[in-house]
C-alpha positions in Angstrom: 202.9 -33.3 139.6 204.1 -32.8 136.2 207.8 -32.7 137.8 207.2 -35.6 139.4 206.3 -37.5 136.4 208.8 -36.4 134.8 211.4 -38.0 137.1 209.8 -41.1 137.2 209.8 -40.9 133.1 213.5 -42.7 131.1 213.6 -39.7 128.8 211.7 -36.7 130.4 209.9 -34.5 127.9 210.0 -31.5 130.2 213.1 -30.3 132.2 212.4 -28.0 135.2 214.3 -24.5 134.7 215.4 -23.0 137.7 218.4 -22.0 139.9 218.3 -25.2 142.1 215.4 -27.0 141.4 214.6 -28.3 144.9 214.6 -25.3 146.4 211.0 -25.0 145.5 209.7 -28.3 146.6 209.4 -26.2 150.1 206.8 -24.0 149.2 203.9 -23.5 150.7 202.2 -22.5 147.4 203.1 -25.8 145.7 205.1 -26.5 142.6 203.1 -26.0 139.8 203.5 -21.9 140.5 207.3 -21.9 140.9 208.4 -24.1 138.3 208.9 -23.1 134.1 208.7 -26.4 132.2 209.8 -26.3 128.8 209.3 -28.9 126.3 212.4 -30.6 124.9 212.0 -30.9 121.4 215.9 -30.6 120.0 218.0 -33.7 120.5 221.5 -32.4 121.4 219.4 -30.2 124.8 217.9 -33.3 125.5 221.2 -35.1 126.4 222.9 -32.0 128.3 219.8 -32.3 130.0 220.0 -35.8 131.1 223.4 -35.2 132.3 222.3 -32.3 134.3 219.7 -34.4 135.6 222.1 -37.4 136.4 224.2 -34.7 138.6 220.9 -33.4 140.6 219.0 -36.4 140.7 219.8 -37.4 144.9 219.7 -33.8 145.5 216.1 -33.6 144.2 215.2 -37.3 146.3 216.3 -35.7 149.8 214.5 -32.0 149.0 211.4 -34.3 148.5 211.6 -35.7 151.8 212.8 -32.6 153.8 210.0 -30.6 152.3 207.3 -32.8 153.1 205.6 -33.5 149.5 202.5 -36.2 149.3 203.1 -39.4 149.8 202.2 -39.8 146.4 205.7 -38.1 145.5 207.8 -39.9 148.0 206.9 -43.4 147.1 208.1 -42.5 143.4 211.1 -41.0 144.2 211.7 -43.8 146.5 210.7 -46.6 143.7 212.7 -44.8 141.4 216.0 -44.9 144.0 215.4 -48.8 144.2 215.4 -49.5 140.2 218.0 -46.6 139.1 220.8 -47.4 142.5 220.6 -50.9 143.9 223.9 -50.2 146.0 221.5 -47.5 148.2 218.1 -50.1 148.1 219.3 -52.3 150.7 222.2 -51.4 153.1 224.8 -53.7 153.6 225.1 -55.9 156.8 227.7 -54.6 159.2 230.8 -57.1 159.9 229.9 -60.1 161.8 232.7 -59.2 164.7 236.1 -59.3 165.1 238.3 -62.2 163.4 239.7 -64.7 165.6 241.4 -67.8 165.1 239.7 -71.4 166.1 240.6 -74.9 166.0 238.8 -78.3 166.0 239.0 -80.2 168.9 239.9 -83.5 167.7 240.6 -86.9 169.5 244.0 -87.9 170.7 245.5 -90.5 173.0 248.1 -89.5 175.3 250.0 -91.9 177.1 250.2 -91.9 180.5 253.8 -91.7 182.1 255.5 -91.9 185.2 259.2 -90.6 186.0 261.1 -92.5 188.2 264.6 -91.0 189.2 267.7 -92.7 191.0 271.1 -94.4 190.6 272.3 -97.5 188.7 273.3 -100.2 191.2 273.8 -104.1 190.7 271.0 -106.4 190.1 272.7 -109.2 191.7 276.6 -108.5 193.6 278.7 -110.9 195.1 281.4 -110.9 197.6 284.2 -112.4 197.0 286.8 -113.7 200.2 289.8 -116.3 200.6 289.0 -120.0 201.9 292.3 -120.2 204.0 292.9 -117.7 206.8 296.3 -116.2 207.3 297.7 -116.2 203.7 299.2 -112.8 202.3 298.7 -111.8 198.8 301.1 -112.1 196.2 299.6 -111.8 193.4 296.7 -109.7 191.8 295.2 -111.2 188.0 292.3 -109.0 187.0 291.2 -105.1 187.6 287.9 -103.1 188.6 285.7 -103.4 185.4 287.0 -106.6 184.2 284.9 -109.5 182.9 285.6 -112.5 184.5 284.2 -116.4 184.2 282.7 -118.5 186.9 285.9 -120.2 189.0 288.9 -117.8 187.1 291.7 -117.0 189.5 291.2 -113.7 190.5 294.4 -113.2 193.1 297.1 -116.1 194.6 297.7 -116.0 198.4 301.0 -117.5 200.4 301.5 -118.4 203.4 304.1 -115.6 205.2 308.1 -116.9 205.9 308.4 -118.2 209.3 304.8 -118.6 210.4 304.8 -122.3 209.5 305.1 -124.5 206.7 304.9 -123.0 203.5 301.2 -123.0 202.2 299.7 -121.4 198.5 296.3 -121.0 198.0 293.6 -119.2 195.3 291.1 -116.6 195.4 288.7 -117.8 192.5 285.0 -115.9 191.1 282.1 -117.5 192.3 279.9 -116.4 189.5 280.7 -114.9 185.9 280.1 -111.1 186.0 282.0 -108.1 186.1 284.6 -106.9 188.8 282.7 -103.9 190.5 285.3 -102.9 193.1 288.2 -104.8 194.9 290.1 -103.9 198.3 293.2 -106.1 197.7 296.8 -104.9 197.5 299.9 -107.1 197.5 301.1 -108.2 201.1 298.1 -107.4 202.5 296.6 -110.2 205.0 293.1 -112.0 203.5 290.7 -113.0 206.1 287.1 -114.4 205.3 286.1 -112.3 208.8 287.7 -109.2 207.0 286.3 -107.0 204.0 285.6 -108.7 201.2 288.5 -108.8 198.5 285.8 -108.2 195.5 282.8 -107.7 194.6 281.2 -109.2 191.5 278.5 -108.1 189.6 276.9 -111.1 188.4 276.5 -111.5 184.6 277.1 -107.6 184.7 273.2 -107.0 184.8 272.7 -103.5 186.6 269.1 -101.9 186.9 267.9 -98.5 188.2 266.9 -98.3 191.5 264.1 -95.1 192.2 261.8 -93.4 194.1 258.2 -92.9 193.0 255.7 -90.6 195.7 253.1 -92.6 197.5 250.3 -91.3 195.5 251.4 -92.7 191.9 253.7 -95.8 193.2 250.2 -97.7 192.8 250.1 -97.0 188.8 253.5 -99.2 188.7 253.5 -102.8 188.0 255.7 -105.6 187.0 256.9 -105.5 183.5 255.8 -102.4 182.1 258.6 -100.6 180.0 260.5 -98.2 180.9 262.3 -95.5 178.6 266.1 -94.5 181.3 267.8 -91.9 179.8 272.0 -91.7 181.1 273.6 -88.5 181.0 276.5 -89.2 178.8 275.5 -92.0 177.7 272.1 -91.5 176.2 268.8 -93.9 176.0 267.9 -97.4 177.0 265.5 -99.5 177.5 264.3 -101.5 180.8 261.3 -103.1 182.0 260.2 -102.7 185.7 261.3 -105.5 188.0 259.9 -104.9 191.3 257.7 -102.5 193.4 258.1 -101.8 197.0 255.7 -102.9 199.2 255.7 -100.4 201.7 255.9 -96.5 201.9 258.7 -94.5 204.0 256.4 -93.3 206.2 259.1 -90.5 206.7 259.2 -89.4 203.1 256.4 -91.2 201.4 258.8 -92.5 199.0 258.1 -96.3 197.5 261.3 -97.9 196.2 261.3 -99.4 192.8 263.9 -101.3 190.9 264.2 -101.1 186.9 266.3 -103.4 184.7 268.4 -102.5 182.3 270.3 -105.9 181.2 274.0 -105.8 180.4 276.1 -103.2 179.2 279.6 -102.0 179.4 278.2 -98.0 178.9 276.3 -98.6 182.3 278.2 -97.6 185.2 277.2 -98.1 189.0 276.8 -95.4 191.2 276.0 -93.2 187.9 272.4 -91.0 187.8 269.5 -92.0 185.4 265.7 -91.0 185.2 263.1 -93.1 183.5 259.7 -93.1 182.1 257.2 -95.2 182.5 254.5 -95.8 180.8 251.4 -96.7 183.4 248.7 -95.8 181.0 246.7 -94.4 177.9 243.6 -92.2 177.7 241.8 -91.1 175.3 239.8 -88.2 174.6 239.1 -84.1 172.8 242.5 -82.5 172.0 243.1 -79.0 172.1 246.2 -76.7 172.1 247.4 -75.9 175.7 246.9 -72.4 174.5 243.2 -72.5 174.5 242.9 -72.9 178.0 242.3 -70.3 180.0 242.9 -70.6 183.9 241.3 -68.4 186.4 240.4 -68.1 190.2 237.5 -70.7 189.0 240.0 -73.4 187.0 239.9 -73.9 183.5 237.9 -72.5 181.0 237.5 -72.9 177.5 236.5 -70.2 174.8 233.9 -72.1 172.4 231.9 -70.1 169.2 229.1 -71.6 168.4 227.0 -69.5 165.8 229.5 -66.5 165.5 229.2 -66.2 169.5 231.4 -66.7 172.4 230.7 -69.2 174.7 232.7 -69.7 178.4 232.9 -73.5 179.3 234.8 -74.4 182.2 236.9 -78.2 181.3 238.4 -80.3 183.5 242.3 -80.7 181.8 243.1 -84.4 181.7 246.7 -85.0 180.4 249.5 -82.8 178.4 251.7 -83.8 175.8 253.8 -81.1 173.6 251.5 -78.3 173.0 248.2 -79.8 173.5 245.7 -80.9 176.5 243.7 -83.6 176.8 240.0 -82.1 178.0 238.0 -84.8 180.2 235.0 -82.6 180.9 233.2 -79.8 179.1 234.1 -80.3 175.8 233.3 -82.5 172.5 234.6 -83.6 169.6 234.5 -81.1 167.0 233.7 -78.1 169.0 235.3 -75.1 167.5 237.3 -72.9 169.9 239.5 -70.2 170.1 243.0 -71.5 169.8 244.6 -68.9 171.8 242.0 -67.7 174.6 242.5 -64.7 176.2 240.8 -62.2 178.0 239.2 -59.3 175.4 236.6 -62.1 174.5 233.5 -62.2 176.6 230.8 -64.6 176.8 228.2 -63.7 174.3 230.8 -61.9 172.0 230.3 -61.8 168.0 233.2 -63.1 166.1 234.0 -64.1 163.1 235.9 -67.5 163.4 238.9 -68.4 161.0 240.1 -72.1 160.4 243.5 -72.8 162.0 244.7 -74.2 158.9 243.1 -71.7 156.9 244.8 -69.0 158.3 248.1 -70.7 158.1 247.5 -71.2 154.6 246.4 -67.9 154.1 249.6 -66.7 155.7 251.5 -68.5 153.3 
């Protein structure tokens, strides 16, 4: 026990002297009978000793615990291990799990849109014929697309040699608008029975007229604004005007009509497609590409506490990159911004900040 002592001692006064000192730790006939201690009484030995002893010092620990010594022994060299190395007293705790990225859901609005496609035709169109049947044409004043006022002569009629006495007569606008499309030609034969000469459209107002599917043609209404975008042309804005009251029953398509006021860039005939917005909701946001859709609908990847958690949402609306979530999930729950399949319910991760990985990125 005199080793032993010795170990436990800052400065030993005896150093064991032998070709591998815990070689004889494992003898049956104890230590005292295989060990030469000799008493260190110059300086300069005293040091090489220490670094000797520095060198052997876990190789003499493990011989104490593979050879069995008292208990006595072991809870020295063990009480020694704790003061002398506090990297082996306590082992570190392993990794808390694999690193994966999470984001906050927050709350959002999203607004709640409708698209109504179709054609630009005439709010309003006259048709414009001659008072006096019989007279010929003989002279034409204005061309498709021109402005006109209420009453200006649009084309001059006559009364054709040797049919009677000779007559004139005027082809005037009823209304102030633009000329949409005209049929005259000089000579011709005007007749109020016939095809009408012109048509007007009044105050040049045109509007877009759509089709909206019998489920979401109840989510119109009068009024509500419209955002029509025209190839070529580009944006506008309109306002709904009316809402069919009845369904195709053939292809359960509503009409709807959408006004765009007065504009030269708007062209009859042309295509347009609007949005309309019907609505706003509110609720948790997340990026669309944490949600996860399988044969049982959406699901969600939430950590709480370093685990995985599977929540099946119900997705309410999109807009851009992110999902409004109307079931299943709070405010502030932390989930994995792009879910995937090599996470598993009960899974321990270590979650990183969206932001904070960004930034660490930087």
């Amino acid at each position: 026990m005199r080793f032993i002592t010795s170990l436990v001692s800052p400065l030993p006064k005896f150093v064991p002297i032998a070709a591998h000192p815990v070689t004889h730790f494992g003898s049956a006939r104890g230590t005292s009978k295989h060990m030469i201690l000799v008493p260190l009484f110059d300086l300069k030995l005293r040091k090489r000793v220490r670094r000797k002893w520095s060198r052997n010092f876990k190789s003499a620990a493990l011989g104490l615990c593979l050879a069995r010594p008292p208990l006595g022994a072991i809870a020295a060299v063990l009480a020694l291990l704790a003061i002398g190395s506090p990297g082996l007293a306590a082992e570190p705790n392993a990794a808390g799990g694999m690193a994966v990225t999470v984001t906050k859901a927050s709350r959002s609005c999203f607004p709640d849109t409708l698209q109504v496609s179709g054609i630009l035709v005439p709010r309003e169109e006259v048709l414009v014929r001659p008072d006096v049947e019989g007279l010929q044409v003989s002279q034409i004043l204005v061309e498709d697309g021109e402005r006109v006022n209420s009453g200006q002569i649009l084309a001059r009629l006559t009364r054709p040699e040797g049919q009677g006495p000779a007559t004139t007569g005027t082809v005037r606008a009823p209304a102030a608008g633009i000329v949409n499309h005209r049929v005259i030609r000089i000579g011709m034969t005007a007749s109020s029975r016939g095809e009408p000469l012109f048509r007007i459209i009044v105050n040049g107002e045109v509007e877009l007229l759509g089709d909206v599917g019998a489920t979401r043609i109840g989510k119109l209404a009068v009024d509500q604004t419209a955002r029509v975008e025209l190839p070529g042309v580009g944006e506008a804005t309109g306002r709904v005007r009316t809402v069919a009251s009845e369904i195709d029953p053939a292809t359960q398509l509503g009409k709807t009509r959408i006004s765009l006021g007065s504009d030269d860039k708007f062209k009859v005939g042309s295509f347009a497609r609007a949005m309309v917005e019907v609505g706003r909701s509110c609720g948790a946001t997340i990026p669309l590409s944490a949600v996860l859709y399988g044969q049982e609908g959406a699901i969600v990847q939430v950590v709480r506490d370093e685990r995985v958690e599977t929540r099946r949402v119900r997705v309410g609306l999109l807009s851009g990159g992110s999902a409004e979530i109307r079931e299943g999930l709070n405010e502030g729950d932390m989930v994995v911004a792009r879910a995937g399949a090599f996470l598993r319910e009960g899974d321990r991760v270590r979650p990183i900040l969206a932001q904070a990985a960004g930034t660490t990125s930087r």
